[in-house]
GUMARTI-675643 format. One line per 10 residues: number of its first residue (from 1); their letters; for each residue x, y, z of C-alpha. Coordinates in steps of 0.1 Angstrom, whole numbers, padded with zeros to 4 digits. Example, Ala and Ser with C-alpha at 12.3 -4.5 7.8 and 13.67 -1.06 7.14 Angstrom:
<atoms>
1	AS	0123:-0045:0078; 0137:-0011:0071 $
</atoms>
This chain:
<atoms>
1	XXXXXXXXXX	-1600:0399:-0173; -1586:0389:-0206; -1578:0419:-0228; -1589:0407:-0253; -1627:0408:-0241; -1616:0444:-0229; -1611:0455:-0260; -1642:0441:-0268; -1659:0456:-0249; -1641:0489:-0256 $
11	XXXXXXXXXX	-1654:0483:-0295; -1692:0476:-0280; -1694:0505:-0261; -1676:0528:-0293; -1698:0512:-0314; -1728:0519:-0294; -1721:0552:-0287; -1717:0556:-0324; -1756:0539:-0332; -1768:0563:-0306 $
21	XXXXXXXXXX	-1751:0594:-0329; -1764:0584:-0360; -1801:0582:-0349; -1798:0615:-0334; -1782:0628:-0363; -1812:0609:-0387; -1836:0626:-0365; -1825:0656:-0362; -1820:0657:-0401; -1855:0646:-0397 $
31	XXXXXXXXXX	-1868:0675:-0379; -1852:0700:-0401; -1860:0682:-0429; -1896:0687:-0419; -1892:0723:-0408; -1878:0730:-0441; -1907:0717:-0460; -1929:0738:-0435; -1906:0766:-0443; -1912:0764:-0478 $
41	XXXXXXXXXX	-1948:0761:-0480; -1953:0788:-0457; -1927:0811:-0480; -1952:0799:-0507; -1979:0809:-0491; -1964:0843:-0488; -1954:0847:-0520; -1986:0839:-0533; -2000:0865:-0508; -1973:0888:-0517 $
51	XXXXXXXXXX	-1979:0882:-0553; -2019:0895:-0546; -2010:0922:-0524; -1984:0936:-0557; -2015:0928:-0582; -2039:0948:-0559; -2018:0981:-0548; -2009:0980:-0591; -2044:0979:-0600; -2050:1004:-0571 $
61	XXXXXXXXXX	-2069:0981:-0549; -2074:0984:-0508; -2056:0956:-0501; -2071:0949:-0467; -2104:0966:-0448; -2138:0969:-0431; -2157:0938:-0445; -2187:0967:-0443; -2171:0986:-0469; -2158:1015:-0441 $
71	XXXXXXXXXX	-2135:1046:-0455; -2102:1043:-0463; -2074:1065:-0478; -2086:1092:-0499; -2075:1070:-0533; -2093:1042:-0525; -2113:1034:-0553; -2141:1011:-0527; -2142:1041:-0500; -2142:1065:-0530 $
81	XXXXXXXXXX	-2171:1046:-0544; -2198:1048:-0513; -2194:1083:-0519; -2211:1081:-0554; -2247:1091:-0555; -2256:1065:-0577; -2241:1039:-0555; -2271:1021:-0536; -2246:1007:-0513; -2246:1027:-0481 $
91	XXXXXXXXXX	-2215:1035:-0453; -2217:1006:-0427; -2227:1017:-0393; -2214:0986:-0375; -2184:0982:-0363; -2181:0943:-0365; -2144:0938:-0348; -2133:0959:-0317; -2098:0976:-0320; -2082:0955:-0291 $
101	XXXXXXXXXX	-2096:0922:-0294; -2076:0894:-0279; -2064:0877:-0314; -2067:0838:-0311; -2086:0813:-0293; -2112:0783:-0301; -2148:0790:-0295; -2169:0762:-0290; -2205:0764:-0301; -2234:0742:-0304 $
111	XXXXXXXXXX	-2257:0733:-0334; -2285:0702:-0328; -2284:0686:-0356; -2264:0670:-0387; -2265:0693:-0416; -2283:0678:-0447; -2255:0689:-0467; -2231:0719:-0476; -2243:0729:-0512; -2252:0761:-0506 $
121	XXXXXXXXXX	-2276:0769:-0532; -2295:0732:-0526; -2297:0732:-0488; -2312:0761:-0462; -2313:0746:-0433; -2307:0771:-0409; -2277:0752:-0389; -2264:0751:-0433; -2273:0791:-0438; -2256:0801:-0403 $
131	XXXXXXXXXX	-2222:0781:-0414; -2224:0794:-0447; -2225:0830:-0433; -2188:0821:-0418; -2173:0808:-0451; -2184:0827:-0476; -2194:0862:-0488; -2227:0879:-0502; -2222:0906:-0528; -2234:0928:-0499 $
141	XXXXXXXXXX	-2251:0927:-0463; -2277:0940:-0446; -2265:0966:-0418; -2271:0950:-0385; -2283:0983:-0370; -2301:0997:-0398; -2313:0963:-0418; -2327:0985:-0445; -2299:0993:-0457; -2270:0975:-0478 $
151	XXXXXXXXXX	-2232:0977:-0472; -2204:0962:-0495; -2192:0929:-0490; -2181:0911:-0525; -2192:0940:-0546; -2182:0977:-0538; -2206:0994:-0563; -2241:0982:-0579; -2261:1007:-0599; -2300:1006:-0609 $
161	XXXXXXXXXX	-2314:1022:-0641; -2350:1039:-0634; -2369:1015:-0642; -2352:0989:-0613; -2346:0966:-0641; -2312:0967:-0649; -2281:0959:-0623; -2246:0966:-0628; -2224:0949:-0601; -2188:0959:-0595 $
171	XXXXXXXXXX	-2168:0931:-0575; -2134:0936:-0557; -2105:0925:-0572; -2079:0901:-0556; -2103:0880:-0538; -2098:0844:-0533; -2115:0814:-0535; -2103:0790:-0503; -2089:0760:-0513; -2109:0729:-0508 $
181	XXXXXXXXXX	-2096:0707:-0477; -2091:0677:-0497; -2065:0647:-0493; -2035:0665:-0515; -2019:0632:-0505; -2044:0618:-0536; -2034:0626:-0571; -2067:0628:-0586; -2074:0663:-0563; -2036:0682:-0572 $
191	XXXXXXXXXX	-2056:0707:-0595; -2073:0720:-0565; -2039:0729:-0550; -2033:0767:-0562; -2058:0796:-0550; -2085:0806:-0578; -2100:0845:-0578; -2134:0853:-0575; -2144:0867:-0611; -2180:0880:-0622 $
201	XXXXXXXXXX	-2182:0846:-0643; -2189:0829:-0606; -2214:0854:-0602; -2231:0849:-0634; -2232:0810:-0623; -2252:0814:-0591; -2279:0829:-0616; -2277:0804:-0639; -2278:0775:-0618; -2310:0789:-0598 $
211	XXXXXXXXXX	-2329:0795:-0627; -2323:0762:-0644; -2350:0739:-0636; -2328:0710:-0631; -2310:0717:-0599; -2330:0714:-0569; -2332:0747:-0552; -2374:0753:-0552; -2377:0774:-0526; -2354:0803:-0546 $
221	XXXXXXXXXX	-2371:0792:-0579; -2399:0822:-0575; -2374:0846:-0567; -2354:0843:-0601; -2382:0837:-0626; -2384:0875:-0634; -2344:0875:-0647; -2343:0878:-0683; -2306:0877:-0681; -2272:0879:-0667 $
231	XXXXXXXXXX	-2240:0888:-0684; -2207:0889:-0674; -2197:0927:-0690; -2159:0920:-0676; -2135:0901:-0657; -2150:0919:-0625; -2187:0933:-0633; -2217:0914:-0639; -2253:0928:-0651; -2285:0915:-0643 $
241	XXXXXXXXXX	-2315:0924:-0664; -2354:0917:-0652; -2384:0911:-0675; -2403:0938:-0656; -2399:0963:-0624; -2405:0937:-0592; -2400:0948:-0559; -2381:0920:-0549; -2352:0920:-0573; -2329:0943:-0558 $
251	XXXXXXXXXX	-2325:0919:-0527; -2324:0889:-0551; -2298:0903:-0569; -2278:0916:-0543; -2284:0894:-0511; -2270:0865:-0536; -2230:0853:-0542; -2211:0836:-0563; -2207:0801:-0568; -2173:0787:-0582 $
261	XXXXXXXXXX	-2177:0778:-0617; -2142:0766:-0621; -2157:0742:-0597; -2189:0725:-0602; -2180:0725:-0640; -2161:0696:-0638; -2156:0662:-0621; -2130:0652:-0591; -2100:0647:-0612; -2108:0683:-0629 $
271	XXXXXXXXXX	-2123:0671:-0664; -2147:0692:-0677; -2184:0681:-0674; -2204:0684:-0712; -2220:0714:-0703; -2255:0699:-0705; -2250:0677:-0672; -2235:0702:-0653; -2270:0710:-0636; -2281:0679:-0629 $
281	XXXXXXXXXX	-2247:0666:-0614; -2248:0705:-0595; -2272:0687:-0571; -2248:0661:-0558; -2217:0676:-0570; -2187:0659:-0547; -2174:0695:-0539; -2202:0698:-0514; -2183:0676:-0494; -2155:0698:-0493 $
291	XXXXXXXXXX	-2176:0732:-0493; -2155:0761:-0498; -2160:0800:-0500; -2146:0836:-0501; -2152:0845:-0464; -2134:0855:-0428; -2134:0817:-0420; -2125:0782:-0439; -2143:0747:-0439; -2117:0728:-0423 $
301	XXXXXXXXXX	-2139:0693:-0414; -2170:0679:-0409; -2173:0646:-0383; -2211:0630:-0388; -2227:0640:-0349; -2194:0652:-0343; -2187:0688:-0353; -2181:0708:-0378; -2147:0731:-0377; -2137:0760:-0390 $
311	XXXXXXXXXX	-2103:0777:-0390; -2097:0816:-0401; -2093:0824:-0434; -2055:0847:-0436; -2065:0857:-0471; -2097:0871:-0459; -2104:0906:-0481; -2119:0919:-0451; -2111:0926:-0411; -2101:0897:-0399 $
321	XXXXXXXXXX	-2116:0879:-0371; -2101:0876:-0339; -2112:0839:-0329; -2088:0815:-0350; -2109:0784:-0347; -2147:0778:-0345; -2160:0744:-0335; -2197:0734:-0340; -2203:0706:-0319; -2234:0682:-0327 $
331	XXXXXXXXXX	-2253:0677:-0299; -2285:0667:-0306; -2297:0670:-0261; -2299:0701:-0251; -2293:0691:-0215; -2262:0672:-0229; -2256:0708:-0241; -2255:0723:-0210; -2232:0701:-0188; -2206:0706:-0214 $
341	XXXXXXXXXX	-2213:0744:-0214; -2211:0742:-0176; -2175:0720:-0178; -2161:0742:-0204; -2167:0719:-0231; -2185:0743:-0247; -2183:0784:-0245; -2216:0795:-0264; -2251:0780:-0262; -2277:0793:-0283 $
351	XXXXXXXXXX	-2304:0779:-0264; -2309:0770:-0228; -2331:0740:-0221; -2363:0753:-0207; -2359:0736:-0177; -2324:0748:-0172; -2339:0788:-0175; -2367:0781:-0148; -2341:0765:-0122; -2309:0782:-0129 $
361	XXXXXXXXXX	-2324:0823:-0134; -2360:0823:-0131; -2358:0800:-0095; -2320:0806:-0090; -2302:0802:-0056; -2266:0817:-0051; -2248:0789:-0062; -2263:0792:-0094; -2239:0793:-0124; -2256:0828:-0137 $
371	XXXXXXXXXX	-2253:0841:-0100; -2216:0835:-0090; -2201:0840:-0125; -2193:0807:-0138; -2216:0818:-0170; -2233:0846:-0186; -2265:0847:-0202; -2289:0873:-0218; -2325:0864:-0234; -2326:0880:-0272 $
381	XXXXXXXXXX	-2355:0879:-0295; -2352:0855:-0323; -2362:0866:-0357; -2383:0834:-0364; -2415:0818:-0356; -2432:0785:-0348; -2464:0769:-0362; -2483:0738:-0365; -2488:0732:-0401; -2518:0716:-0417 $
391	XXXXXXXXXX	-2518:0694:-0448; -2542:0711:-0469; -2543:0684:-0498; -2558:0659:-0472; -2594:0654:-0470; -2592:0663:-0429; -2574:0694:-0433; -2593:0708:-0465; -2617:0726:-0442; -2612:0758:-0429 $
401	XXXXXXXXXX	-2638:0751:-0404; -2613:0721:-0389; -2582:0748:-0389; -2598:0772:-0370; -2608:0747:-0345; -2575:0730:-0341; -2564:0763:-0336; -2591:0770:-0307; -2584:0738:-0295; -2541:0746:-0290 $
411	XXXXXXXXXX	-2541:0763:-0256; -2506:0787:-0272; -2505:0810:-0244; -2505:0789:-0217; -2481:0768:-0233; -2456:0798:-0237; -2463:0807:-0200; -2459:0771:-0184; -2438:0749:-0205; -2418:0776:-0225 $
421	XXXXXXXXXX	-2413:0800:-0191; -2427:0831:-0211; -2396:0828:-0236; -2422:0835:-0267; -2445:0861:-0278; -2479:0849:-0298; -2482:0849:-0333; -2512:0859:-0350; -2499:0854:-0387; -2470:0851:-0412 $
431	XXXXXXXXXX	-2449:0887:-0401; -2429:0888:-0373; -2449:0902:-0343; -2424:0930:-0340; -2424:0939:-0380; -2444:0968:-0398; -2457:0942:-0419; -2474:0925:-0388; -2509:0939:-0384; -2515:0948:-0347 $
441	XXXXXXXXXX	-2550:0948:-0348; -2555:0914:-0355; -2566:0895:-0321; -2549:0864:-0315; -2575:0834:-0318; -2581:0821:-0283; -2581:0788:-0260; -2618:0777:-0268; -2627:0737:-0268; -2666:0745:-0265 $
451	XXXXXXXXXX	-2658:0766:-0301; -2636:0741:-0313; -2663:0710:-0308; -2688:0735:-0325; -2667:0737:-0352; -2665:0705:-0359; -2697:0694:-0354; -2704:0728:-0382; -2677:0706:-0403; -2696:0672:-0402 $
461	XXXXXXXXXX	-2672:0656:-0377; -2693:0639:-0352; -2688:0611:-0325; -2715:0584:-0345; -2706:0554:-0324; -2703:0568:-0289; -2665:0557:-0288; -2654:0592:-0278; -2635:0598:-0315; -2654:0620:-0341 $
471	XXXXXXXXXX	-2661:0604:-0378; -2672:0619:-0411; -2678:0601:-0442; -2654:0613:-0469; -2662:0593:-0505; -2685:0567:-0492; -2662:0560:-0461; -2663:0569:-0428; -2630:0580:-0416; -2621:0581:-0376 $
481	XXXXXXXXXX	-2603:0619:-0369; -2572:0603:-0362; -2539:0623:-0371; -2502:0619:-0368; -2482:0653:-0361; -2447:0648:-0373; -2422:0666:-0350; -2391:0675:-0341; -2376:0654:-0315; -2370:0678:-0288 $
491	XXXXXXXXXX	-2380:0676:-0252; -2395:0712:-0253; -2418:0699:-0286; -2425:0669:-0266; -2439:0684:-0236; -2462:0710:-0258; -2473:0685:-0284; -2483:0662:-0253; -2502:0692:-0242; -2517:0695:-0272 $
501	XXXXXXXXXX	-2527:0662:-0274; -2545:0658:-0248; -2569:0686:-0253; -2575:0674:-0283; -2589:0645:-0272; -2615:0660:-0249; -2633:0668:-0284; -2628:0637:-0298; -2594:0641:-0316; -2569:0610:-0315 $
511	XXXXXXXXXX	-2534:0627:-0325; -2500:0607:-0321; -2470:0627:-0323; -2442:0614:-0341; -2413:0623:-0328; -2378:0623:-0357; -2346:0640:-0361; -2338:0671:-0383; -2329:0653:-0419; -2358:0628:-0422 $
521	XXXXXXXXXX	-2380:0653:-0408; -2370:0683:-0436; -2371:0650:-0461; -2413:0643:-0452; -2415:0680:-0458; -2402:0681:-0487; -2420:0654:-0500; -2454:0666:-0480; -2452:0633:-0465; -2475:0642:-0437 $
531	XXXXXXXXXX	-2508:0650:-0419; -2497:0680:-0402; -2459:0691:-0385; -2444:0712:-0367; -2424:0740:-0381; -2403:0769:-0383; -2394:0798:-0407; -2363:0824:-0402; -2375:0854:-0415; -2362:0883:-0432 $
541	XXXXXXXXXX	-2364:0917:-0433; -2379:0920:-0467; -2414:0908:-0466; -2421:0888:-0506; -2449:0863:-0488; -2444:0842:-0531; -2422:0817:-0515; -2441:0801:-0485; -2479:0813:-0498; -2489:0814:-0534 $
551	XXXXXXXXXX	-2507:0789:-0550; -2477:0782:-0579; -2456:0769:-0546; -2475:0743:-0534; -2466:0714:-0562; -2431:0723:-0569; -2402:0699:-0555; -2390:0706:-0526; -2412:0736:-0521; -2420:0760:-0493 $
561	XXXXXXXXXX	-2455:0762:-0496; -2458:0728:-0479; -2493:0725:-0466; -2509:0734:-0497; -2525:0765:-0497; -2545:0779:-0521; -2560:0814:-0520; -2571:0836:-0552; -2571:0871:-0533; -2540:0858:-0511 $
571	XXXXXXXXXX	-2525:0854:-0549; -2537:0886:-0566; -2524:0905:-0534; -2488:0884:-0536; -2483:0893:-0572; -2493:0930:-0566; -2466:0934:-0539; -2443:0920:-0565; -2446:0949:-0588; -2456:0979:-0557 $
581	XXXXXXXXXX	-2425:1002:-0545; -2447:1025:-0523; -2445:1013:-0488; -2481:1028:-0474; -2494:1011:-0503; -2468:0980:-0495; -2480:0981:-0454; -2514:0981:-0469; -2512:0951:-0490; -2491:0924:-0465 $
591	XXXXXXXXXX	-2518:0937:-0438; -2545:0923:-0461; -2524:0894:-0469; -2520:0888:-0427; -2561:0892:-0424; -2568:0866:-0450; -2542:0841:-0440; -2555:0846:-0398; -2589:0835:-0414; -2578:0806:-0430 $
601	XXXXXXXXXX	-2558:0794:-0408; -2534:0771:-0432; -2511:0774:-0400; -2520:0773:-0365; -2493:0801:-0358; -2475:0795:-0322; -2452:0816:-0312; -2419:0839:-0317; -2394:0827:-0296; -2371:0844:-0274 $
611	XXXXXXXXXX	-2336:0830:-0266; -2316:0827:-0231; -2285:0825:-0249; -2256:0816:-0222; -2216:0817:-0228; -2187:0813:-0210; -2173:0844:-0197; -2136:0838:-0209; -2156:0851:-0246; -2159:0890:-0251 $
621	XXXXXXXXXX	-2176:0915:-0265; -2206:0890:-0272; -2231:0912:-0290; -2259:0906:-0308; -2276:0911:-0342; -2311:0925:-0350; -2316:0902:-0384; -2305:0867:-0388; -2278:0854:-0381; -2286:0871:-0348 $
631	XXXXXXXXXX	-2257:0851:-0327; -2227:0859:-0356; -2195:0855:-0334; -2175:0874:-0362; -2170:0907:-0336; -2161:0878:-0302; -2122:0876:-0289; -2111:0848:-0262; -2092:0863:-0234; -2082:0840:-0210 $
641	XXX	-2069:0863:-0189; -2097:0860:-0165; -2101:0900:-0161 $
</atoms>
């Protein structure tokens, strides 16, 4: 071989070796490169957090806590300050994280539907309210084991005058408003880059968006109108003044939060909106795309019938949780729902199909999954009922006579027995079965069709033609009893409603269910698009019936009192609760209010549910709460250990 071409070779291979140097030199420069940049925004991450810590332990702040507002060192001003007798914030008595919980971990959960939206203040949807209750913070909480009483969350001391008109509301200092998840990559949103504190001037604008009539929040409309006004007395304390004692305001004041002014005052590229347009753009602000908040757990993504993910929040004032990562999947069948829970797609579902309970615990063999340990389950009350609701402001439904048939006519208790397994307890009226407001006296209407066709035939619906459907002439027109029932499309509502429909027309009652998803059904509510539905409330503990019942509700956009009802004693009773503080005289009033609404019948109430609730045993310490939201996975750990 020539040398020449040896040494030409020789030169190839040097000069290849050489390439093959560089690169890994380039991309090892690369990867530091890129550690360094992660280097540097994690130190300024810490010195931001550092710079807080210094700001809080100067101004004599706990820096870190019980989110309940538990004790502390002996010159902590928020431990210092449950100890003041004119505090109404009480000690919490539940411990929400265990000392040694596993720290990590995603849980996987389920929610069936899309959410509406993330505005807070606009939408309450429950699937919205129970993700809101992970990323932000109330100015205080119920106690989940004694739901009469309040604990601190944002605010550490609130103070009443005598008369309960007057509230003075000291927040913690130092806490932090998450950072949106926006595309930083996009110039327009670099203003959102640095951390913003929670000040009393984002409390003061909760208030002053719910008041104003121009942002579309009905259903708390009722609750506010008694607010003469708030101030903001100092960087940290805000004041709430009412036009007269109410019973209601103390929860309205302090079961609200803030909302960040700094925020929804101004447009994507952070100009400031005239001040006159800032309610009307409030209802489709673009921030609610990018919801943020003050709690244990950031909005990291939403994917339309995807999920919705959340990642913990290392600035959280409070005990953090141990769970780093929460996925809500959107799964909109619930069987779908179940394989994945069963292949460890999902650890946590807050509902078991119906037909899942019967064969897999009610009927279950030894290889079931809730036998040899492959899942756990337990069935919990929910704090909610179920109703079919009646469109008042039609002609058909105006009767009471009608109601109370349809109501005779809606076999409930078999329905709960047979299709729902026994997972439900009856409901007589608008309480909670299990409430002191709830009047146990009150007999649940029963399964009658022979009382139902007499009730009609009392109401001037009669079969005329002989073709087995009922008619009555309404303004010189005779109109067949022919109904649609808008429902949610679930198999469970399905099976019922077909139930339902065919006793119906053994009296000569032609009803056809229409079966839609979560959105366009909450949409034809809020428009009252509809002959009757079906539907659901969440309750609470505090019982102020104004929303959902009196007469003011029923025209107002996007209302709660959606069927229309109309009552002058159910009114005069409403607005006496509103200004009575004794509770016999209280018990005495909603009992009245739960007589006259059983014999109107605007509803015809179904059933509180109860929940099998099943999870994948690799989640601990599952416990669960008395008041809504009763499945809050704040206190769970992952351990993977298997032990």
């Amino acid at each position: 071989m020539p040398r020449t071409f040896k040494a030409t070779l020789a030169l190839i291979g040097v000069l290849i070796v050489v390439a093959l140097l560089a690169i890994i030199s380039i991309a090892q420069s690369y990867q530091a490169n890129k550690k360094i940049i992660e280097v540097n925004r994690s130190l300024g991450d810490l010195n931001r957090t550092t710079e807080r810590i210094l700001s809080q332990l100067e101004s004599g702040v706990a820096v870190a806590g019980n989110a309940g507002g538990g004790a502390g060192a002996s010159n902590d001003r928020y431990a210092a300050a449950i100890n003041d007798p004119d505090n109404l914030l009480s000690p919490a008595t539940d411990q929400l994280i265990a000392p040694d919980a596993v720290q990590g971990g995603t849980l996987k959960r389920l929610i069936s539907s899309d959410p509406k939206g993330f505005n807070w203040l606009t939408e309450n949807s429950v699937d919205v309210s129970e993700i809101q209750s992970y990323v932000h913070s109330g100015f205080v909480r119920q106690d989940f084991n004694n739901p009469d009483n309040f604990v601190s969350d944002l605010a550490y001391m609130v103070k009443v005058n005598e008369e309960n008109t007057e509230y003075t509301v000291s927040l913690r200092e130092g806490v932090y408003w998450h950072v949106p998840k926006v595309d930083f990559s996009n110039p327009e949103f670099e203003w959102l880059r640095e951390p913003r504190e929670m000040t009393a001037e984002d409390a003061a604008f909760y208030f002053e968006m719910a008041m104003n009539p121009q942002v579309e929040a009905g259903f708390i409309k009722s609750y506010v109108e008694d607010i003469e006004k708030v101030e903001v007395v100092d960087r940290y304390t805000f004041k709430v003044t009412w036009k007269r004692p109410v019973y209601h305001s103390r929860t309205t004041t302090l079961m609200a939060y803030p909302l960040p002014k700094w925020l929804f005052s101004r447009d994507r590229e952070g100009n400031e909106l005239p001040e006159e347009s800032i309610p009307v753009e409030f209802n489709t602000h673009w921030s609610a795309d990018f919801p943020i908040g003050t709690g244990p757990y950031i909005f990291d993504s939403y994917t339309p019938s995807g999920q919705v993910v959340l990642t913990k929040n290392r600035d959280y004032f409070g005990a953090r949780p141990p769970i780093e990562r929460i996925e809500f999947h959107i799964i909109k069948d619930p069987e779908q729902g179940f394989a994945r829970l069963l292949s460890g797609q999902l650890d946590f579902l807050p509902k078991l199909p119906e037909p899942r309970y019967r064969s897999e615990i009610l009927n279950a063999g030894p290889n079931s999954p809730f036998k040899n340990g492959t899942l756990e389950h337990e069935i919990i009350d929910a704090f909610a009922y179920y109703y079919v609701g009646w469109n008042m402001d039609k002609p058909m439904f105006a009767d009471q006579k009608v109601r109370l048939a349809m109501t005779h006519a809606f076999n409930r208790q078999s329905i709960i027995d047979n299709v729902l397994n026994g997972l439900g307890e009856l409901q007589t009226g608008p309480f909670y079965y299990d409430h002191p407001a709830n009047d146990p006296s009150i007999e649940p209407i029963p399964f009658d069709l022979e009382k139902a066709a007499a009730l009609l035939d009392e109401a001037g619906w009669v079969d005329t033609d002989g073709d087995g459907i009922r008619q009555k002439n309404i303004g010189g027109e005779n109109i067949d009893f022919r109904f649609t029932l808008t429902s949610y499309n679930r198999p469970t509502v399905r099976s019922w409603v077909t139930v339902y429909r065919e006793d119906l027309r053994k009296i000569g009652i032609e009803m056809r269910g229409d079966f839609v998803e979560w959105p366009l059904m909450q949409r034809r509510m809020d428009d009252k698009q509809f002959d009757a539905f079906t539907g659901g409330w969440g309750l609470s503990w505090f019982n102020d019936p104004f929303q959902i019942w009196h007469s003011s509700q029923a025209d107002i956009p996007k209302g709660s009192n959606r069927v229309g009802f109309r009552n002058d004693e159910a009114d005069e009773i409403i607005e006496t609760l509103r200004v009575t503080f004794d509770t016999e005289e209280r018990m005495r009033l909603l009992r009245r209010f739960h007589q006259i609404v059983h014999e109107e019948q605007p509803y015809s109430f179904f059933y509180a549910p109860k929940e099998s609730v099943a999870w994948n045993p690799r989640v601990k310490n599952v416990v669960f709460q008395k008041i809504r939201p009763q499945t809050y996975s704040l206190p769970w750990y992952i351990d993977e250990s298997g032990e």
